[in-house]
DRENPAKOL-347383 format. One line per field, with one value per residue (C-alpha): x, y, z; residue number from 1; residue in one letter. Coordinates in Angstrom, 3 decimals. Example, Ala and Ser with C-alpha at 12.3 -4.5 7.8 and 13.67 -1.06 7.14 Angstrom:
<pts>
px = c(12.300; 13.670)
py = c(-4.500; -1.060)
pz = c(7.800; 7.140)
seq = c(1; 2)
type = c(a; s)
</pts>
This chain:
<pts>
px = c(-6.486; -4.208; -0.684; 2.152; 3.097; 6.506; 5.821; 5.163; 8.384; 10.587; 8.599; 9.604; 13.041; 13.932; 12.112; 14.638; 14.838; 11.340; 9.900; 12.280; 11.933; 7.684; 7.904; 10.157; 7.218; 5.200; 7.923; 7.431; 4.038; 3.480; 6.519; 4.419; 0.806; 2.627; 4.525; 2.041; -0.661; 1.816; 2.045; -1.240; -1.259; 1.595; -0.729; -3.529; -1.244; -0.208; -3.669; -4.807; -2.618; -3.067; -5.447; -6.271; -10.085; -10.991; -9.567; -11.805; -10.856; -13.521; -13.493; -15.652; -18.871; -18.554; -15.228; -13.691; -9.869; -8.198; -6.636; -9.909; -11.145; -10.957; -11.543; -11.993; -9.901; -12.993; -14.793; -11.754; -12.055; -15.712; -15.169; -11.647; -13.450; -16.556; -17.519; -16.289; -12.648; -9.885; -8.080; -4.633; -2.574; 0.148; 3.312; 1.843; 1.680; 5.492; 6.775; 4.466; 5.922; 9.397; 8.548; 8.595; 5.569; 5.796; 4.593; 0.920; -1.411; -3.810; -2.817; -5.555; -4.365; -7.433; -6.134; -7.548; -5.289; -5.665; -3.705; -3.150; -2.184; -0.417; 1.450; 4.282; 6.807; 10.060; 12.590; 12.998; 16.916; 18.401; 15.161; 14.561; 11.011; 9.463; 6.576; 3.795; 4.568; 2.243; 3.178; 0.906; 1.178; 0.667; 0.888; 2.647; -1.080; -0.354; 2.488; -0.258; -3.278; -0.473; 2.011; 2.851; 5.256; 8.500; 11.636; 14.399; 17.192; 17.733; 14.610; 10.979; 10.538; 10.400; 6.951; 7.204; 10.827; 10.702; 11.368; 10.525; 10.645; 11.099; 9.526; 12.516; 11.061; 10.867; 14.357; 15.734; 13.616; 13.954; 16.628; 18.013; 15.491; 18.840; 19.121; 20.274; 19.484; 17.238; 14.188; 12.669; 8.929; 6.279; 7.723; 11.632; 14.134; 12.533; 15.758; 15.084; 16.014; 14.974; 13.765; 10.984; 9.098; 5.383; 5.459; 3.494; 1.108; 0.448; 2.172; 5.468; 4.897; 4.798; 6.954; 5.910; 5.817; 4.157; 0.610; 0.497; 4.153; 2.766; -0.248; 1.048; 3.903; 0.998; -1.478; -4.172; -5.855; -7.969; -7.128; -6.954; -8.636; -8.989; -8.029; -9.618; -9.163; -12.808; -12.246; -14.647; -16.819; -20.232; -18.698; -17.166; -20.743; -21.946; -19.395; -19.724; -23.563; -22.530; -20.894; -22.482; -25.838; -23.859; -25.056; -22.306; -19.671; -20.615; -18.645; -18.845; -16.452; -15.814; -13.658; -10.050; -10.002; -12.567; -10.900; -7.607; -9.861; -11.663; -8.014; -7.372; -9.030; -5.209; -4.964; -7.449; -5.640; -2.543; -4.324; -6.528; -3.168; -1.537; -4.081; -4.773; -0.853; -0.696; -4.036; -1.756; 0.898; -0.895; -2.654; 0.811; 2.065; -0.888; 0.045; 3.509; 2.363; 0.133; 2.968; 5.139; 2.343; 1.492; 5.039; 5.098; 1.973; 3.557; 7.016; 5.337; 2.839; 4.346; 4.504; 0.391; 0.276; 2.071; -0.254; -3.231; -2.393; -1.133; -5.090; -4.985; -8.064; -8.417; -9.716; -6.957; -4.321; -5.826; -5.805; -2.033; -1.315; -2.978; -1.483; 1.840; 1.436; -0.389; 3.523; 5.264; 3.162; 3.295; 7.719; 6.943; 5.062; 6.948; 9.901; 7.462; 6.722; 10.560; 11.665; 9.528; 10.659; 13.811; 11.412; 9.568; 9.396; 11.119; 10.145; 8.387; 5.452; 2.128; 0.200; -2.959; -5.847; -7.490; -4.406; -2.969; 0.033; 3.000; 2.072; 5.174; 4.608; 6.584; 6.091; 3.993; 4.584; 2.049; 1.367; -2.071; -0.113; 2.376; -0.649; -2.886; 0.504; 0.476; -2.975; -2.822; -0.006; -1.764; -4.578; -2.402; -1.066; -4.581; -5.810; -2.944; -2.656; -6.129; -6.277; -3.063; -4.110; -7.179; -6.071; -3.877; -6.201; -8.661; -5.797; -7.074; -5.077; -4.329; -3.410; -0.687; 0.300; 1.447; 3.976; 5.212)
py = c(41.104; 38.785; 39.575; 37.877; 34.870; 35.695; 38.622; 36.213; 33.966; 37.045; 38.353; 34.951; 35.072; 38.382; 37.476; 34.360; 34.418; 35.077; 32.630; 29.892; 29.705; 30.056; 27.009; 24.895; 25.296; 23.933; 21.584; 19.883; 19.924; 18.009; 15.643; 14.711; 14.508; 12.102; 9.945; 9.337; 8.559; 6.552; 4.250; 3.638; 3.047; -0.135; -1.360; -1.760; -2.943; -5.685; -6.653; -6.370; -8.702; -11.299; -13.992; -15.892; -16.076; -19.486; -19.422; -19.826; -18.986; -20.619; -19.323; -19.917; -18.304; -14.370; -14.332; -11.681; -12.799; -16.059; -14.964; -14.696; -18.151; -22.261; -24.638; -28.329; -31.048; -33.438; -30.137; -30.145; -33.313; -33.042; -30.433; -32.009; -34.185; -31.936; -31.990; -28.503; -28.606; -29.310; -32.959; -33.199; -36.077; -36.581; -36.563; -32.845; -31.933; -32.836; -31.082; -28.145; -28.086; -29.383; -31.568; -35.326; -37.606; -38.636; -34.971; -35.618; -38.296; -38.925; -40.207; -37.614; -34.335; -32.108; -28.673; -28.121; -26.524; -26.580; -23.169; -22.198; -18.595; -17.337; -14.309; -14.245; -10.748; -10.471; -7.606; -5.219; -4.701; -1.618; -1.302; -2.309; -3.028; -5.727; -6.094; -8.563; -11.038; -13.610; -17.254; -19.434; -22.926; -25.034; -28.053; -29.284; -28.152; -24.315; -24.461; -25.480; -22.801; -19.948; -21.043; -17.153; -18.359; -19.182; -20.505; -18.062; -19.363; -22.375; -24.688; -25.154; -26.902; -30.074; -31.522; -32.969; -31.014; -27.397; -25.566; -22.371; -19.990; -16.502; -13.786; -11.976; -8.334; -9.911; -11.487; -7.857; -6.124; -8.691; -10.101; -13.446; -14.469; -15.123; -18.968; -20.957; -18.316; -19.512; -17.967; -18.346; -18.561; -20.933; -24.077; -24.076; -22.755; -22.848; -22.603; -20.822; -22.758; -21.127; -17.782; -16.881; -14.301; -13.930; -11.494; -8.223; -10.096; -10.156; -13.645; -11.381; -10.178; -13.730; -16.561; -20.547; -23.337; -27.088; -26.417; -29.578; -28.914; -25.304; -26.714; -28.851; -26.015; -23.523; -25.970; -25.686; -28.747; -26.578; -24.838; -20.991; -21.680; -23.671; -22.327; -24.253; -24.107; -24.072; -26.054; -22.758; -20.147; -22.050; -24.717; -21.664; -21.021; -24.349; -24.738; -21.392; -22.078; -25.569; -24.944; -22.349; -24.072; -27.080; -26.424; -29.538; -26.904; -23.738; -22.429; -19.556; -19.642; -16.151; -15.516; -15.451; -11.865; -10.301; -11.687; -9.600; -6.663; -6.146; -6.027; -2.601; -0.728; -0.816; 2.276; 4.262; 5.844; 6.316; 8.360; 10.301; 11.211; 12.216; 14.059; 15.648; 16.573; 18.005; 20.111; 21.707; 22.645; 23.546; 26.476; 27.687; 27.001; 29.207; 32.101; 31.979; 32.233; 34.930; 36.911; 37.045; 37.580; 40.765; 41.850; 41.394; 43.580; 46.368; 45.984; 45.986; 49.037; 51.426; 47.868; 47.611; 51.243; 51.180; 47.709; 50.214; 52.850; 50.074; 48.932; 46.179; 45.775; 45.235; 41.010; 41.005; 41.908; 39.401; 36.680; 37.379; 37.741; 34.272; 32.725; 33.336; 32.465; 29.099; 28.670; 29.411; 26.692; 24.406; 24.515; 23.749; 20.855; 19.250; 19.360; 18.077; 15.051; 14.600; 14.696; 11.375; 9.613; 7.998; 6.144; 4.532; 0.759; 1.195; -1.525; -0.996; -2.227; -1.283; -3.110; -5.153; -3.787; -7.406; -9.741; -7.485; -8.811; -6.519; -6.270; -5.581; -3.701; -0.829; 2.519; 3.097; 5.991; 5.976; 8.807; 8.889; 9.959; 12.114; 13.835; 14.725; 16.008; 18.603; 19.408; 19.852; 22.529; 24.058; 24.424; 25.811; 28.579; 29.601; 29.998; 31.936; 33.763; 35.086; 37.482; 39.480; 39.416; 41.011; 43.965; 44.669; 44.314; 46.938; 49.616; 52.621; 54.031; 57.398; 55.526; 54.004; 56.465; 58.335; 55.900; 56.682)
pz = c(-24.574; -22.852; -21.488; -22.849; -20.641; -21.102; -18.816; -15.993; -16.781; -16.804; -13.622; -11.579; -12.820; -11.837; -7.949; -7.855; -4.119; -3.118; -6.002; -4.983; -1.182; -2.334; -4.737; -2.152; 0.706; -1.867; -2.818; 0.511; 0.836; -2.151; -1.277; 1.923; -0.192; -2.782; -0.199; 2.216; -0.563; -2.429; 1.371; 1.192; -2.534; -1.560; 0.979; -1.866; -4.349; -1.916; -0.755; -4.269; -5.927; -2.904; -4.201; -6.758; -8.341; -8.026; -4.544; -1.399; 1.484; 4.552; 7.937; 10.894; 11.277; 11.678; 11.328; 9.110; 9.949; 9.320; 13.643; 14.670; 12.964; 13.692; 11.311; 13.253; 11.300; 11.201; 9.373; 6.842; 6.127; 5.577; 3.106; 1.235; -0.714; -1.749; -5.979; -7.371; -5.867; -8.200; -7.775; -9.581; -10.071; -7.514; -10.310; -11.234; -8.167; -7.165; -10.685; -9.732; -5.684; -6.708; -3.319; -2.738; -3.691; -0.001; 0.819; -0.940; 1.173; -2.008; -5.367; -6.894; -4.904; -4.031; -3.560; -0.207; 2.059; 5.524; 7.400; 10.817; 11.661; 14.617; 15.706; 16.981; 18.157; 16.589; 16.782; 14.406; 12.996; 14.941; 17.007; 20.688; 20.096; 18.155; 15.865; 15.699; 12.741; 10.731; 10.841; 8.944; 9.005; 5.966; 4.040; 0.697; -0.824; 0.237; -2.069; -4.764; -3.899; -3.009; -6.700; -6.173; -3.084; -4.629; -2.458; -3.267; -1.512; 0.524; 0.516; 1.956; 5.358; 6.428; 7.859; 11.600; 12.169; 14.039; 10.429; 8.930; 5.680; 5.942; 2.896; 2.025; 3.359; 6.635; 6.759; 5.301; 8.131; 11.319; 13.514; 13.650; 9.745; 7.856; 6.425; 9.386; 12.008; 14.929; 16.112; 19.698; 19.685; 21.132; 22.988; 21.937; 18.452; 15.181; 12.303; 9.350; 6.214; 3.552; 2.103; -0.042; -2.405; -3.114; -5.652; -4.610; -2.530; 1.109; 1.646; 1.822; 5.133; 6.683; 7.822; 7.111; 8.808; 9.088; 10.525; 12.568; 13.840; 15.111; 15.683; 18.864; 19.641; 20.321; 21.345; 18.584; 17.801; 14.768; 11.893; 11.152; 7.656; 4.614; 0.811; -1.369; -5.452; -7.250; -10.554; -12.049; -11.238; -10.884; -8.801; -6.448; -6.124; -5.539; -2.807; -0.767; -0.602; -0.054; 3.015; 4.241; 4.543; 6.056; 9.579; 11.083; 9.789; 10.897; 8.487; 5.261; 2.377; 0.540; -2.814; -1.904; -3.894; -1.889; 1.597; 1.033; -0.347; 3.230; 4.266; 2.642; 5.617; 6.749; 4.206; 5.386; 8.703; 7.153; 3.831; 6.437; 8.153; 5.233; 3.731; 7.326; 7.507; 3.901; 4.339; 7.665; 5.837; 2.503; 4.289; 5.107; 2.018; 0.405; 2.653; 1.604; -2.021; -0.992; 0.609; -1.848; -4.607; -2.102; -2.122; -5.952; -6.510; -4.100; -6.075; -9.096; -9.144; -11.909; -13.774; -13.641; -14.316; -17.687; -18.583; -17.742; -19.902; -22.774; -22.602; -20.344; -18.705; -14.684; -15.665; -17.949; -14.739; -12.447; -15.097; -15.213; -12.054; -10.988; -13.558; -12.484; -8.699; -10.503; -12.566; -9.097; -7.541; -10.616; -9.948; -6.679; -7.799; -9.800; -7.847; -4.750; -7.331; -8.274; -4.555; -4.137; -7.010; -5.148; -2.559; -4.972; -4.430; -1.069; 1.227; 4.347; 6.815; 8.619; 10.757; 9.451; 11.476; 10.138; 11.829; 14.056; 12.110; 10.111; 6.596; 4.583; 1.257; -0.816; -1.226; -5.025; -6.638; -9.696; -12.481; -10.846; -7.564; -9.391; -11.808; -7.836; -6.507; -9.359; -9.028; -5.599; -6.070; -8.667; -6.229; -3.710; -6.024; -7.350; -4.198; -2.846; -5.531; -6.166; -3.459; -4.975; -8.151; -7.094; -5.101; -8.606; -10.699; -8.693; -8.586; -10.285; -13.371; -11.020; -8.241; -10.428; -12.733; -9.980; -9.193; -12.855)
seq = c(1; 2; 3; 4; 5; 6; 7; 8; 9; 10; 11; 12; 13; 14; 15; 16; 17; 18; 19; 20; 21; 22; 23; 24; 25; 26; 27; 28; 29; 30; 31; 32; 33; 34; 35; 36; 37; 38; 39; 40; 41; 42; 43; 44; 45; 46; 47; 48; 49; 50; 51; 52; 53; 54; 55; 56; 57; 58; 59; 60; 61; 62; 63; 64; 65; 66; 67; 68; 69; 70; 71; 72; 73; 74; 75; 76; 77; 78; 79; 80; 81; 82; 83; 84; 85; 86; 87; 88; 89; 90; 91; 92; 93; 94; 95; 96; 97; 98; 99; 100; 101; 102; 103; 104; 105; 106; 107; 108; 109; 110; 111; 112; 113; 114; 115; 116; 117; 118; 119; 120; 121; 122; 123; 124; 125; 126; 127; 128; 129; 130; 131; 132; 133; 134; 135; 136; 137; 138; 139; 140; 141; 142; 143; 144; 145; 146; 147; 148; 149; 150; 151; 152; 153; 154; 155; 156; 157; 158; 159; 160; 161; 162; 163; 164; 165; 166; 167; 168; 169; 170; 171; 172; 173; 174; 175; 176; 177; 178; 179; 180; 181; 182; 183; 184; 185; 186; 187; 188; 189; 190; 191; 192; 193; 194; 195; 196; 197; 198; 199; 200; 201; 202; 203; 204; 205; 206; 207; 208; 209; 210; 211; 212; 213; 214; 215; 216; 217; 218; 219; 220; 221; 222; 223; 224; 225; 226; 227; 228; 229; 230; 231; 232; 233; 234; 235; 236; 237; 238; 239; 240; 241; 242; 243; 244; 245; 246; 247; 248; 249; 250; 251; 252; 253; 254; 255; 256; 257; 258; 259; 260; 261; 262; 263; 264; 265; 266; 267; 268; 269; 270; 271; 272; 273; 274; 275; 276; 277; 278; 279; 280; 281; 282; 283; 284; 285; 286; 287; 288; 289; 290; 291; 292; 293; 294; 295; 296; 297; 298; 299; 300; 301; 302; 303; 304; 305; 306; 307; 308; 309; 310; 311; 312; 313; 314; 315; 316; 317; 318; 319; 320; 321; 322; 323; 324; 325; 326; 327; 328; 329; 330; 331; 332; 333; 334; 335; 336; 337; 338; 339; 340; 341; 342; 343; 344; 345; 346; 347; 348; 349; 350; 351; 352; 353; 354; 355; 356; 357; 358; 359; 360; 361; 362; 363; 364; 365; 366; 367; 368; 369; 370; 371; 372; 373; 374; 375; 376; 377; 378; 379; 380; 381; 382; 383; 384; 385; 386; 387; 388; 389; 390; 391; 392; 393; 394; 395; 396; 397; 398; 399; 400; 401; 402; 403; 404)
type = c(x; x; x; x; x; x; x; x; x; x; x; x; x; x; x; x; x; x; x; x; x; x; x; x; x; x; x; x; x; x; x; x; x; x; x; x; x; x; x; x; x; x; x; x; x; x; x; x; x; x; x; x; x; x; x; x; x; x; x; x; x; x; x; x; x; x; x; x; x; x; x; x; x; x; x; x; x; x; x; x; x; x; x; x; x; x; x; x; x; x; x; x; x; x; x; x; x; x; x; x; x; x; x; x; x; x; x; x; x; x; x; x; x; x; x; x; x; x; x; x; x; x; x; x; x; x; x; x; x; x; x; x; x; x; x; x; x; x; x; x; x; x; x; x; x; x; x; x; x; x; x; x; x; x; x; x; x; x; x; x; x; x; x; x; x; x; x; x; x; x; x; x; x; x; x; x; x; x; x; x; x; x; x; x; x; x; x; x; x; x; x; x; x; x; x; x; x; x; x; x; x; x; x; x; x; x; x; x; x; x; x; x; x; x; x; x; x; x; x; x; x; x; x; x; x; x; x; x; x; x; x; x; x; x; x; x; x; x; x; x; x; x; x; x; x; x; x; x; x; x; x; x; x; x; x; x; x; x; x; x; x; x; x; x; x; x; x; x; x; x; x; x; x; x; x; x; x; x; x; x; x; x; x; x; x; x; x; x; x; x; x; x; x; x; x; x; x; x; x; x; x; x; x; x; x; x; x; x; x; x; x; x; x; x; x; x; x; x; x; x; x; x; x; x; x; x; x; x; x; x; x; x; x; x; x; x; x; x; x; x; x; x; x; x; x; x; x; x; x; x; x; x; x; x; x; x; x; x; x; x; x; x; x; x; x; x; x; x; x; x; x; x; x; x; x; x; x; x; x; x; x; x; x; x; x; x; x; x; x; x; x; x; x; x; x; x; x; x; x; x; x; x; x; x)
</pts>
């Protein structure tokens, strides 16, 4: 015979104090589970929508970076031309760009775009210290293998002139990134003159520039990388074994996708923190419960004595009373979960244990997230309620009806 869950309800509300300081500890300890899982969540979102699938990105030999790769410009042109990448017509490739035809060398455009990444240390706004930052330097054809990077405001630089675009996280979370602000880095001023957006991709945490401009500003005579579009998924193949059995190149080609996947080992601290920090303060939250489900029992004892003699059996007791330090944790819970709601799509940044550069993301709160922050306080309250329920459930009949 089960007790009425009513009888739990009306046991919480009449404990208002104890209950609600109980389910706040919880409260916060699921705020800080949700929030620091939801970080790591942005980071994967942003890596995982980075890339497109016919997109190759080639590096040097055992490389796993694009900053810790060189691609020589007499490789690139060795591999521009190779059967399997896609060649459109210069016209579609200025309506596609929005750029002039003077932009595009050939008159059949093969999307093979040669890239150059740097880093470079900018200061954060209302911070003294800076953060490393991702400049990659492209070419009209990044516009064409990256179409995700839109110009938002102002317009796209100009080749052969000391010009850059800024992602719009970066110019909301750096110093002097507004249109027509200057920026100090490598041999003189570069001016911003335009801003842009990359959707949820990784491209918002960097700044562009001309790669042969930066190229001679930093004194790199090679490339970072090449992206290269595959006109389908058989000639991808043909062209990473292609070039990686070229042995003049010494150089591998991998699926754009999988590149920015390897990336997601950013995460992994930050979720092992989290998880670390929330396991801390779950334990105390679980004693809290305990406590007060100890001071309930005690408070209550005539109560379990009258269930007794009603025919309530001792399982019967402990099924109730766990189930009621379960709804105390479940409040908790969901109040954790609706404390975190407001930061959801809040922009922030990490650093990119891949490029050692800032990788700008926002903060994902998901019902996956939301649904393991409710499980996680019910876990807290059945654990710390379990030993209460326990000791009532083992009181004797005469122990309690002398309370009577």
């Amino acid at each position: 015979m089960n007790i009425p869950i009513r009888y739990n309800l009306l046991s919480l509300a009449r404990r208002r104090m104890s209950t609600t300081m109980t389910a706040l500890g919880i409260a916060l300890v699921v705020a800080v589970f949700v929030i620091t899982m939801s970080l790591g969540e942005g980071i994967r979102k942003s890596l995982g929508a980075t890339g497109r699938p016919l997109n190759l990105v080639v590096l040097r030999q055992g490389s796993s970076a694009e900053t810790t790769s060189f691609v020589t410009r007499n490789a690139f042109f060795d591999m521009k031309y190779l059967d399997g990448i896609v060649r459109i017509d210069r016209s579609l490739a200025c309506a596609r760009t929005g750029l002039e035809e003077s932009r595009f060398a050939d008159q059949l455009v093969p999307l093979a775009a040669p890239e150059t990444l740097l880093l470079i240390r900018i200061r954060r706004k209302g911070a003294e210290a800076g953060s490393n930052v991702v400049i990659r330097g492209g070419s009209a054809v990044s516009f064409l293998v990256h179409p995700e990077v839109k110009i938002t405001a102002g317009r796209t630089y100009r080749p052969g002139l000391r010009e850059i675009i800024v992602s719009r996280q970066i110019a909301d979370r750096y110093e002097n990134c507004g249109i027509g602000a200057r920026l100090k880095f490598g041999r003189d001023y570069w001016t911003v003159v335009g801003h842009f957006s990359a959707g949820n991709s990784a491209f918002n945490s960097e700044i562009w520039g001309d790669a042969l401009e930066l190229g001679a500003d930093f004194d790199r005579n090679q490339f970072s990388s090449v992206t290269i579009a595959a006109s389908d998924e058989q000639a991808a193949k043909r062209l990473i074994k292609r070039i990686g059995e070229d042995p003049r190149l010494n150089l591998h080609a991998m699926p754009e996708i999988d590149y920015y996947k390897q990336q997601m080992v950013s995460a992994m601290p930050i979720e092992i923190l989290g998880t670390f920090l929330a396991t801390v303060m779950a334990i105390g939250a679980c004693f809290a419960a305990m406590n007060t489900m100890y001071a309930s029992v005690t408070a209550r004892v005539r109560e379990i004595g009258t269930l007794r003699v009603l025919g309530f059996q001792p399982k019967d007791i402990l099924r109730s009373f766990v189930l009621e330090s379960a709804l105390m944790a479940l409040i908790g819970g969901l109040a954790g979960c609706a404390l975190t709601l407001p930061v959801d799509g809040v922009a922030t940044g990490t650093a990119n244990w891949q490029t050692f550069g800032e990788l700008a993301f926002r903060f994902t709160i998901t019902p996956k997230l939301i649904a393991q922050g409710l499980l996680f306080s019910l876990f807290m309250g059945l654990l710390g309620g379990f030993p209460p329920a326990r000791s009532a459930a083992r009181k004797s009949i005469i122990s309690t009806i002398k309370e009577l």
